[in-house]
Backbone as CSV, one residue per row, in Angstrom:
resi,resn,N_x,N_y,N_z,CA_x,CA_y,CA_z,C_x,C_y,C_z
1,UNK,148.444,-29.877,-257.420,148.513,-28.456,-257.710,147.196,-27.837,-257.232
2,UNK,147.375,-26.877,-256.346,146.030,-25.878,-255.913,145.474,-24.912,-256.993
3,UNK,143.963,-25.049,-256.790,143.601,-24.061,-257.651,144.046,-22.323,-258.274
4,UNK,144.764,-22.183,-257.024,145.240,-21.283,-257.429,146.590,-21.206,-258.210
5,UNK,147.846,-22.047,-257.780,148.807,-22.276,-258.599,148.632,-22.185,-259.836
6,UNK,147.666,-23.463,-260.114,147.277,-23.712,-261.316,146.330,-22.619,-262.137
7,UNK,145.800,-22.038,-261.514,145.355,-20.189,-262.182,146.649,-19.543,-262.722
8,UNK,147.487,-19.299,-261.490,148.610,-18.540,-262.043,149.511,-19.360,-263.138
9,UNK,149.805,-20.505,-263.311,150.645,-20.804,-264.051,149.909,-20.869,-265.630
10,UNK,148.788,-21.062,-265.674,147.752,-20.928,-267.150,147.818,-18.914,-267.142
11,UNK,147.681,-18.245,-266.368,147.760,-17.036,-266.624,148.873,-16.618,-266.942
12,UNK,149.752,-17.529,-266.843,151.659,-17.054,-267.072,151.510,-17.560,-268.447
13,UNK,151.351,-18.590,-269.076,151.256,-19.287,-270.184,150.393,-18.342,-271.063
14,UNK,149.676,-17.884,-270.944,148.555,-16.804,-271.586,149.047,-15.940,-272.050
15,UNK,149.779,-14.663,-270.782,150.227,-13.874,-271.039,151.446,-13.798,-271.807
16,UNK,152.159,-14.919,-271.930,153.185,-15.483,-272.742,153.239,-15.636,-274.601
17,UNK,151.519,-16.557,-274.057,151.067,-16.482,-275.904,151.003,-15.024,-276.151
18,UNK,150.208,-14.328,-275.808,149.691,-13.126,-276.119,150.868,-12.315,-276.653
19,UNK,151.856,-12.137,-275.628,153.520,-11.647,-276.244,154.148,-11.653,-277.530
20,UNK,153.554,-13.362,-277.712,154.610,-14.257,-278.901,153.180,-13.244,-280.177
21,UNK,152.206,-13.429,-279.778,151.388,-12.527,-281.274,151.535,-11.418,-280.802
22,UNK,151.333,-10.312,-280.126,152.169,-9.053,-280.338,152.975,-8.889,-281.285
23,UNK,154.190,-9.451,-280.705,155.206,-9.352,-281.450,155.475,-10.031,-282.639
24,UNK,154.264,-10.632,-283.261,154.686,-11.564,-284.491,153.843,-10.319,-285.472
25,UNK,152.817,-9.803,-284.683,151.625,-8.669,-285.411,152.519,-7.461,-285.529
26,UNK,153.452,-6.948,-284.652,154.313,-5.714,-284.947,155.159,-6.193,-286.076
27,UNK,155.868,-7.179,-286.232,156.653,-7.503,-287.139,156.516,-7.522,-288.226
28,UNK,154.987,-7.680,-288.727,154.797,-8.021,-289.893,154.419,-6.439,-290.658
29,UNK,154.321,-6.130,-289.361,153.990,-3.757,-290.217,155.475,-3.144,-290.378
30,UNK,156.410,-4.410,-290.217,157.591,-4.033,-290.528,158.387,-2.632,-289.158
31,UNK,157.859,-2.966,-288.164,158.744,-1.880,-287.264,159.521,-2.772,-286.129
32,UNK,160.510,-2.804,-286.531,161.561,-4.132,-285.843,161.874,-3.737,-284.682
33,UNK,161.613,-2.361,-284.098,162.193,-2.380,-282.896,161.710,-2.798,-281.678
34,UNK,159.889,-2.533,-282.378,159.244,-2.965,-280.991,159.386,-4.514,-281.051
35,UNK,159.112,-4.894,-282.002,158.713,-6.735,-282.112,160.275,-7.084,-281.527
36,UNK,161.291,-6.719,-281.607,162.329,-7.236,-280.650,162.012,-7.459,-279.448
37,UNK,161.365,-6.208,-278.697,160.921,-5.605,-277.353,160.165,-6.828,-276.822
38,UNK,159.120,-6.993,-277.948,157.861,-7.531,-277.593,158.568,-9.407,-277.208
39,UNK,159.158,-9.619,-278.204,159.890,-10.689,-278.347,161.099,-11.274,-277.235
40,UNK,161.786,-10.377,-276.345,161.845,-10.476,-275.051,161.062,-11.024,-274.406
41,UNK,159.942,-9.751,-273.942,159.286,-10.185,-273.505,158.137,-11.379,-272.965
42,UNK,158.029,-11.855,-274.812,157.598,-12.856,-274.744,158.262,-14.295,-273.936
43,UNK,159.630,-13.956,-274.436,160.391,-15.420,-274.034,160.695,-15.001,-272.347
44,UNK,161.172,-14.054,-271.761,160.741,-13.758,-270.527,159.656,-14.394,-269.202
45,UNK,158.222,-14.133,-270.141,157.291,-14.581,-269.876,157.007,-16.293,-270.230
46,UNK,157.349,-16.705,-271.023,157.763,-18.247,-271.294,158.465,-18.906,-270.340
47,UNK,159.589,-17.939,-269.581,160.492,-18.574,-269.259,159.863,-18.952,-268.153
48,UNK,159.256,-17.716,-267.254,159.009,-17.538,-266.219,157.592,-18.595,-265.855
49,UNK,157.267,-18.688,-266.587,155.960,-19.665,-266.671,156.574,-21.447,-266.816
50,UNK,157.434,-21.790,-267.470,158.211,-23.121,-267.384,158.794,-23.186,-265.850
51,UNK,159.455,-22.361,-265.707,159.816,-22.339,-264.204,159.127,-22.699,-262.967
52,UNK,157.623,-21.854,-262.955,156.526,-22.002,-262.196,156.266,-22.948,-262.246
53,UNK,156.151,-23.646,-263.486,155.355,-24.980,-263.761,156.080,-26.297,-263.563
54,UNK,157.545,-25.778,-263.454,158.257,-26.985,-263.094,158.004,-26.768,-261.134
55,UNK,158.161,-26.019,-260.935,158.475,-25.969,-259.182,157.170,-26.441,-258.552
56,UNK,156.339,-26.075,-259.692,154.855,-26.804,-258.866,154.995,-28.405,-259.340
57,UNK,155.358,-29.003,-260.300,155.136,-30.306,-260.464,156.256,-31.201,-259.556
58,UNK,156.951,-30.328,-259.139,158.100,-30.983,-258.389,157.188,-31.614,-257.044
59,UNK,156.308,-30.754,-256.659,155.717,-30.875,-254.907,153.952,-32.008,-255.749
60,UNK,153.809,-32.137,-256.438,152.887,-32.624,-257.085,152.806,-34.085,-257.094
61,UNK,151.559,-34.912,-256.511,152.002,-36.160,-256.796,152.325,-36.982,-258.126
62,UNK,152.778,-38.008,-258.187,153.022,-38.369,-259.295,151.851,-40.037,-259.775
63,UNK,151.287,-39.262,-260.569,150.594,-40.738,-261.000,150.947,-41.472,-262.105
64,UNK,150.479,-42.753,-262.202,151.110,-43.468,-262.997,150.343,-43.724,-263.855
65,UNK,150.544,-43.473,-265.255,149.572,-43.867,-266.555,149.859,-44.859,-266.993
66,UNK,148.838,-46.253,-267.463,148.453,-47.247,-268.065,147.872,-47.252,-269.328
């Protein structure tokens, strides 16, 4: 994985966490519509970041742990 891949896919993962507390912090002031919103979003951004992270480990060598 190139340094940069590997930037973007920790910045996908980030922006992902960040989502999941948004929306856990709106929820708890009790206004359900955004924390739905936010909560999309979050898993959106989850998704999109598993994805990345699989397509890069696909081209990635594979080492073997002992």
């Amino acid at each position: 994985m190139t340094h940069n891949e590997h930037t973007h896919v920790e910045e996908l993962h980030i922006k992902a966490a960040y989502a999941h507390i948004a929306a856990a912090h709106e929820h708890s002031t009790g206004d359900h519509a955004s924390p739905q919103e936010l909560a999309r979003k979050a898993l959106g951004d989850s998704v999109e970041a598993v994805k990345y992270t699989e397509e890069i480990a696909k081209d990635a060598p594979q080492f073997m742990v002992v």
